[in-house]
NUVO-68805 format. One record per residue: y, z, x of N, C-alpha, C, CB in turn; residue number from 1. Coordinates in steps of 0.1 Angstrom, whole numbers, plus 2048, in hexadecimal, padded with zeros to 3 digits. Glycine has a CB too. Example, Ala and Ser with C-alpha at 12.3 -4.5 7.8 and 13.67 -1.06 7.14 Angstrom:
# NUVO-68805
  n.v  n.w  n.u  ca.v  ca.w  ca.u  c.v  c.w  c.u  cb.v  cb.w  cb.u  seq
  7C7  84E  884   7D3   84E   87B  7DF  84E  884   7D3   85A   871    1
  7EA  847  880   7F5   847   889  800  84F  881   7FA   839   88D    2
# end
This chain:
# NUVO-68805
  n.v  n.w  n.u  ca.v  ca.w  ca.u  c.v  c.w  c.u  cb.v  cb.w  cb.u  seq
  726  8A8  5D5   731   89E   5D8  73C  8A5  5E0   736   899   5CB    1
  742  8B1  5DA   74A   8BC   5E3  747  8BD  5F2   748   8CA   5DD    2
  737  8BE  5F5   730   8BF   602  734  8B1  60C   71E   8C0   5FF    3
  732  8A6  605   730   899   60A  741  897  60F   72A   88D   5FC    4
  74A  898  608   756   89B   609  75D  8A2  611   758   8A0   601    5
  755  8AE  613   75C   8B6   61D  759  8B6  62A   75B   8C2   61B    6
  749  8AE  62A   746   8A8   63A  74F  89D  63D   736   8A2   63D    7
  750  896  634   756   888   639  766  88C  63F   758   87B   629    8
  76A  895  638   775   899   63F  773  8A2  64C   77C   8A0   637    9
  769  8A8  64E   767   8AE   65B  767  8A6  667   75A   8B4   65B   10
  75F  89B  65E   75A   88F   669  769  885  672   74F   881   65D   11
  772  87E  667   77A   87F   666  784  886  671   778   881   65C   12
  786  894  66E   78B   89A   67C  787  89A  687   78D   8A4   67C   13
  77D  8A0  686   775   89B   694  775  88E  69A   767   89B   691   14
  777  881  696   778   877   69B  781  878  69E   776   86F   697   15
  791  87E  69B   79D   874   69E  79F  87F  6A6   7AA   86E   693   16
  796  88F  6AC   79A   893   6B4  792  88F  6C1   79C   89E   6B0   17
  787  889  6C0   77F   87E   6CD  78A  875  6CF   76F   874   6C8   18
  78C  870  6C7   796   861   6CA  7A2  869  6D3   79D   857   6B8   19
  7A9  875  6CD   7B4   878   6D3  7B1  87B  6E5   7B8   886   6CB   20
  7A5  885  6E4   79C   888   6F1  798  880  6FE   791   88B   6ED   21
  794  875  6F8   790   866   700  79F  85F  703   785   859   6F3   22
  7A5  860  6FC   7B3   859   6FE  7BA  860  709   7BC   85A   6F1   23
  7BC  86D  70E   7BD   876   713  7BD  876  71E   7B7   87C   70F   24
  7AC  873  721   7A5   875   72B  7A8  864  732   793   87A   727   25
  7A9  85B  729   7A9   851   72F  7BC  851  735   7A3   844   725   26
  7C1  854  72F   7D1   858   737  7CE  85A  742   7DB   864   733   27
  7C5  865  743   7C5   872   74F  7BE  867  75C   7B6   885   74B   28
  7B5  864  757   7AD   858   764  7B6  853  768   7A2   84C   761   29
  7C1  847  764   7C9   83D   764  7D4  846  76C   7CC   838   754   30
  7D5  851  76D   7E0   854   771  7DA  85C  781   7E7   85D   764   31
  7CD  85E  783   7C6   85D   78D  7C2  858  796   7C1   85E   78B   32
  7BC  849  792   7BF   840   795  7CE  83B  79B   7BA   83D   78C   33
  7D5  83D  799   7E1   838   79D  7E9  83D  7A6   7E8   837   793   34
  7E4  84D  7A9   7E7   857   7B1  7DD  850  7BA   7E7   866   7AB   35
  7D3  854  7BD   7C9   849   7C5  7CD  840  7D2   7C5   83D   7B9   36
  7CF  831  7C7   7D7   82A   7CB  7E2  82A  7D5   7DA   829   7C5   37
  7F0  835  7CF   7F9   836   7D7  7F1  842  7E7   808   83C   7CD   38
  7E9  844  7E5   7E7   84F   7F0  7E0  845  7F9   7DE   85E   7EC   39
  7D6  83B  7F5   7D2   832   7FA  7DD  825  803   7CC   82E   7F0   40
  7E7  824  7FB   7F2   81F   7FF  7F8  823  80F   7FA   823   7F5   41
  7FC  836  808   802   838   815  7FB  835  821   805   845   817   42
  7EF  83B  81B   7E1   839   82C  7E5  82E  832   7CD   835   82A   43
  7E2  822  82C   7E1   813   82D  7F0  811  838   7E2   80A   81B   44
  7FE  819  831   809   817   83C  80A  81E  84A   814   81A   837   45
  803  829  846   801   82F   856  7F4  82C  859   803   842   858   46
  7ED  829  859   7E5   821   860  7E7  817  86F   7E2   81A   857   47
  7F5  809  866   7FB   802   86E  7FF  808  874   802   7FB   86B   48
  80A  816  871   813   81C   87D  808  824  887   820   828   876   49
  7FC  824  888   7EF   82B   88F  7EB  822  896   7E3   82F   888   50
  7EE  814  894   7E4   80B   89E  7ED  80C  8AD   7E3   7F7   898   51
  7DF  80E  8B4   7E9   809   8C1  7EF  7FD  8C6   7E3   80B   8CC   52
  7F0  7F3  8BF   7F0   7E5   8C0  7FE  7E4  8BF   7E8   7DC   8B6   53
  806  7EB  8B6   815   7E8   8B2  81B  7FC  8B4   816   7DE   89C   54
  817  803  8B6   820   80D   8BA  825  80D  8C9   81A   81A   8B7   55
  836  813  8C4   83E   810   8D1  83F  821  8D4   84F   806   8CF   56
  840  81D  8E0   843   82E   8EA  84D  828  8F0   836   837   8F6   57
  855  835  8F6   85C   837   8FE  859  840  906   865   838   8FA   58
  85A  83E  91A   85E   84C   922  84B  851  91B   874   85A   91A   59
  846  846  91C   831   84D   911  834  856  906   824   85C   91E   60
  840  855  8FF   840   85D   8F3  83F  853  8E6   84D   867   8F3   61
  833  853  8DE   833   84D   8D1  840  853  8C7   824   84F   8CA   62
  846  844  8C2   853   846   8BF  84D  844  8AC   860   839   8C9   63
  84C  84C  8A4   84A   848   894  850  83B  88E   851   853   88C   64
  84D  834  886   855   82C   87F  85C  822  889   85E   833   875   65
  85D  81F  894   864   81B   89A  856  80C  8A4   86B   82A   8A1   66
  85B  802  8A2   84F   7F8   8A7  85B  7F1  8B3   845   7EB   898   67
  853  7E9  8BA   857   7DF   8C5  852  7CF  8BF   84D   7E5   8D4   68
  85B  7C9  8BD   858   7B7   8BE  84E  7B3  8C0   85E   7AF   8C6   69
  84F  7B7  8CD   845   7A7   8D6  838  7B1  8D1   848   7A2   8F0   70
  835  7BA  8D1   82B   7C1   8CF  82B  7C2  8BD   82D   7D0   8D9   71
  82E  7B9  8B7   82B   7BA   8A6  82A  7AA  8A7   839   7C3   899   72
  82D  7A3  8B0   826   791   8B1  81C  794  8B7   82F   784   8BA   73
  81C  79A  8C0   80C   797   8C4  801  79F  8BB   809   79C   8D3   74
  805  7A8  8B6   7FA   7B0   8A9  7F9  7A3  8A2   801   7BE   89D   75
  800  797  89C   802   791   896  7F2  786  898   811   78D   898   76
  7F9  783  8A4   7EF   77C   8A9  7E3  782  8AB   7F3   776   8B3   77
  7E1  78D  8B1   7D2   795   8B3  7CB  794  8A1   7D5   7AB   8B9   78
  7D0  79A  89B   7CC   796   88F  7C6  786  88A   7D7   799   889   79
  7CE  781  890   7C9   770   88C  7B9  772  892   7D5   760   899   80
  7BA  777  89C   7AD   770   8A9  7A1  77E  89F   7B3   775   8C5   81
  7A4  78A  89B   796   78F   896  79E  794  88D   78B   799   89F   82
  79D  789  87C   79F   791   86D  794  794  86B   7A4   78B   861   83
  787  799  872   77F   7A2   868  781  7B0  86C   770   7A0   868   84
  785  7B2  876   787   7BD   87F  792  7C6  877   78B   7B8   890   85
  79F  7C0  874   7AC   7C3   86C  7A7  7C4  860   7B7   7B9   86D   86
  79F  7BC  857   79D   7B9   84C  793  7CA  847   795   7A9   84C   87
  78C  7CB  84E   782   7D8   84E  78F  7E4  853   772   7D7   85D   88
  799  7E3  85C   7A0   7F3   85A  7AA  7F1  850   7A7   7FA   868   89
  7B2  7E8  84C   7BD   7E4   843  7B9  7E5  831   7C1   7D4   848   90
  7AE  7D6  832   7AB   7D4   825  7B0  7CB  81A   7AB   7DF   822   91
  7B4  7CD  813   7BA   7C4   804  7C8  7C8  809   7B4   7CB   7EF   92
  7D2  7C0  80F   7E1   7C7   812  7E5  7B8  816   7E2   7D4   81F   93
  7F5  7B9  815   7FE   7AF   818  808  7BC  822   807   7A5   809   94
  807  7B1  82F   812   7BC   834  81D  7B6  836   80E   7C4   840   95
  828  7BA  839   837   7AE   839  840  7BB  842   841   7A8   824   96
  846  7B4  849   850   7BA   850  85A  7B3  84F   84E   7BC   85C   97
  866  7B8  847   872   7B6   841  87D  7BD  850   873   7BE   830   98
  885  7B1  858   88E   7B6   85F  89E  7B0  85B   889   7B4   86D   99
  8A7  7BC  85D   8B6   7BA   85A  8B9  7B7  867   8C0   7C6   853  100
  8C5  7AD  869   8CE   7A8   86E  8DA  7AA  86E   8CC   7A1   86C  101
  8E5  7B2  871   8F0   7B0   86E  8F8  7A1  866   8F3   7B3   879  102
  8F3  799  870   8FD   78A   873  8F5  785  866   8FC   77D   885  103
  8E7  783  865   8E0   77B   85C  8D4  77E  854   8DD   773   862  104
  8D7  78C  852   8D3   790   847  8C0  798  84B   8D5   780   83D  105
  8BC  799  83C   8AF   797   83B  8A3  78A  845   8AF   794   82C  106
  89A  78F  84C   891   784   850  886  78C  84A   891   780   861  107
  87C  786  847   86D   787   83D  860  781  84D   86F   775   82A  108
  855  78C  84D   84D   781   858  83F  78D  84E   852   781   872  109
  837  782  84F   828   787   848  81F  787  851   820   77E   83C  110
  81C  796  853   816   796   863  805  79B  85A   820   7A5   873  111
  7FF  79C  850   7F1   79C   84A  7F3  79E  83F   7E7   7A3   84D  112
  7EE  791  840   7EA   790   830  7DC  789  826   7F6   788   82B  113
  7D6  79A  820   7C7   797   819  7C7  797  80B   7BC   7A1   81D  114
  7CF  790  803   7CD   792   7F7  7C5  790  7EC   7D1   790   7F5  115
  7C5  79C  7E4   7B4   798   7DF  7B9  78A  7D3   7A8   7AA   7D5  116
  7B3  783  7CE   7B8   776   7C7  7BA  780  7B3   7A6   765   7C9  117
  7A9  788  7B0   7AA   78E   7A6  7AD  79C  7A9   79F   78B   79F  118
  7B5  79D  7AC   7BA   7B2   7A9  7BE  7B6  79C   7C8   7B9   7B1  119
  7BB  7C1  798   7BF   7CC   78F  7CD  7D1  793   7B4   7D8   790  120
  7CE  7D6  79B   7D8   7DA   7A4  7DD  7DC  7AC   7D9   7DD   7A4  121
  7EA  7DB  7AA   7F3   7DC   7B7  802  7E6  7BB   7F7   7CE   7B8  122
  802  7EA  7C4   80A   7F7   7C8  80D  7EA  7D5   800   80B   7CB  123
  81E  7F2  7D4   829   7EC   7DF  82E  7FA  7E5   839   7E2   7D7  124
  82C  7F7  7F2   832   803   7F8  83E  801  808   822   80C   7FB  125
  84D  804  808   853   804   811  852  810  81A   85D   803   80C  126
  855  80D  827   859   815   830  867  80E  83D   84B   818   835  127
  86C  816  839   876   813   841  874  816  850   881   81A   83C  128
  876  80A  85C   872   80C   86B  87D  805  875   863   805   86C  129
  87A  80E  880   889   804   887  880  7FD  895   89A   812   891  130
  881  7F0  898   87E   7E5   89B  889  7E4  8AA   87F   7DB   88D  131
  880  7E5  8B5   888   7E0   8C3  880  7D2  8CD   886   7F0   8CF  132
  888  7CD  8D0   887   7C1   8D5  88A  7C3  8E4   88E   7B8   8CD  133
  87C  7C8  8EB   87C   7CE   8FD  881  7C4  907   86B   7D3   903  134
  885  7B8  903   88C   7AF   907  89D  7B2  90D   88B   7A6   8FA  135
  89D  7BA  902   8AF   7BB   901  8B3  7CD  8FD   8B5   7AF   8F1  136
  8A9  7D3  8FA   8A7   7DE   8F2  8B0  7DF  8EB   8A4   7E8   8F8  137
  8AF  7D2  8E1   8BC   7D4   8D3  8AD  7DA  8C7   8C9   7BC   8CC  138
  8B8  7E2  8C1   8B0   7EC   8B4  8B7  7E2  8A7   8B8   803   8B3  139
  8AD  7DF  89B   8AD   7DE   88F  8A9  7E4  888   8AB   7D7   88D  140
  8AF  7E6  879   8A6   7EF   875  89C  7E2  869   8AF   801   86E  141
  894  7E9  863   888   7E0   85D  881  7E8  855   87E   7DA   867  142
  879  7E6  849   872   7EA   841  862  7E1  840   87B   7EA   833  143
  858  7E9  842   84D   7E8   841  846  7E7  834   84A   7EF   847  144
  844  7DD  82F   841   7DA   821  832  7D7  822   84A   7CD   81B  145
  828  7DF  817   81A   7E2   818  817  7E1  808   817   7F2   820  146
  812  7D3  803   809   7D4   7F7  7FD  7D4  7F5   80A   7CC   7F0  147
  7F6  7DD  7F0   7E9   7E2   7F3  7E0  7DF  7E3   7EC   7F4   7F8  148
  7D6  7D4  7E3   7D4   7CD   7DA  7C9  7D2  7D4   7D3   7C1   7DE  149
  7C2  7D7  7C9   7B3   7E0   7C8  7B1  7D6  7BB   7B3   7F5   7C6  150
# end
């Protein structure tokens, strides 16, 4: 009986130190996963700033973080005419270009958007960008808003 007893208590530990172990490990994934994600994220925002479609130069010098108007409408529209083409380098993403205004504020424009309907998850990611309009060459500044849907 003493024998029977003293396994059950072996057993006993042993289990709640699997359970502790698994618990553990499943943190550790989850928190992998999520690192993942955000690295996936960044890619996903420099990507956009990589297309030649919407980067602005100056004098032939690519200027970082910095886009042109008429050249982020017409991405707009190129996109319309081949989403499988965007859809294959982009992926599960909402993209939004948020521009300030002095006089009137915030303007919102959704230049792609693939969202998946059932996701697990989702990561929001800003970048702040300054926005010229070669029209007038007036500078705004703007934030590049990227939700990346898995």
């Amino acid at each position: 009986m003493q024998t029977i007893f003293v396994l059950f208590i072996v057993f006993f530990i042993l289990s709640i130190v699997g359970i502790f172990l698994f618990a553990q490990q499943k943190a550790a994934n989850n928190i992998k996963v999520d690192e993942h994600l955000t690295l996936a994220q960044i890619k996903k925002s420099k990507m956009i700033a990589l297309l030649p479609e919407v980067q602005y130069s100056s004098n032939n010098v690519v200027l970082d973080d910095h886009y042109d108007k008429l050249a982020l409408a017409s991405f707009k529209n190129i996109i319309q005419e081949n989403p499988q083409y965007y859809k294959s380098i982009l992926g599960s993403i909402k993209l939004t270009i948020l521009e300030y205004d002095f006089q009137s504020g915030w303007s919102e424009e959704v230049y792609y958007n693939n969202e998946l309907l059932n996701y697990s998850n989702k990561k929001n990611f800003q970048v702040p960008i300054v926005l010229t309009n070669p029209e007038n060459y007036e500078k705004k500044i703007g934030v590049i808003y990227v939700e990346i849907y898995s």
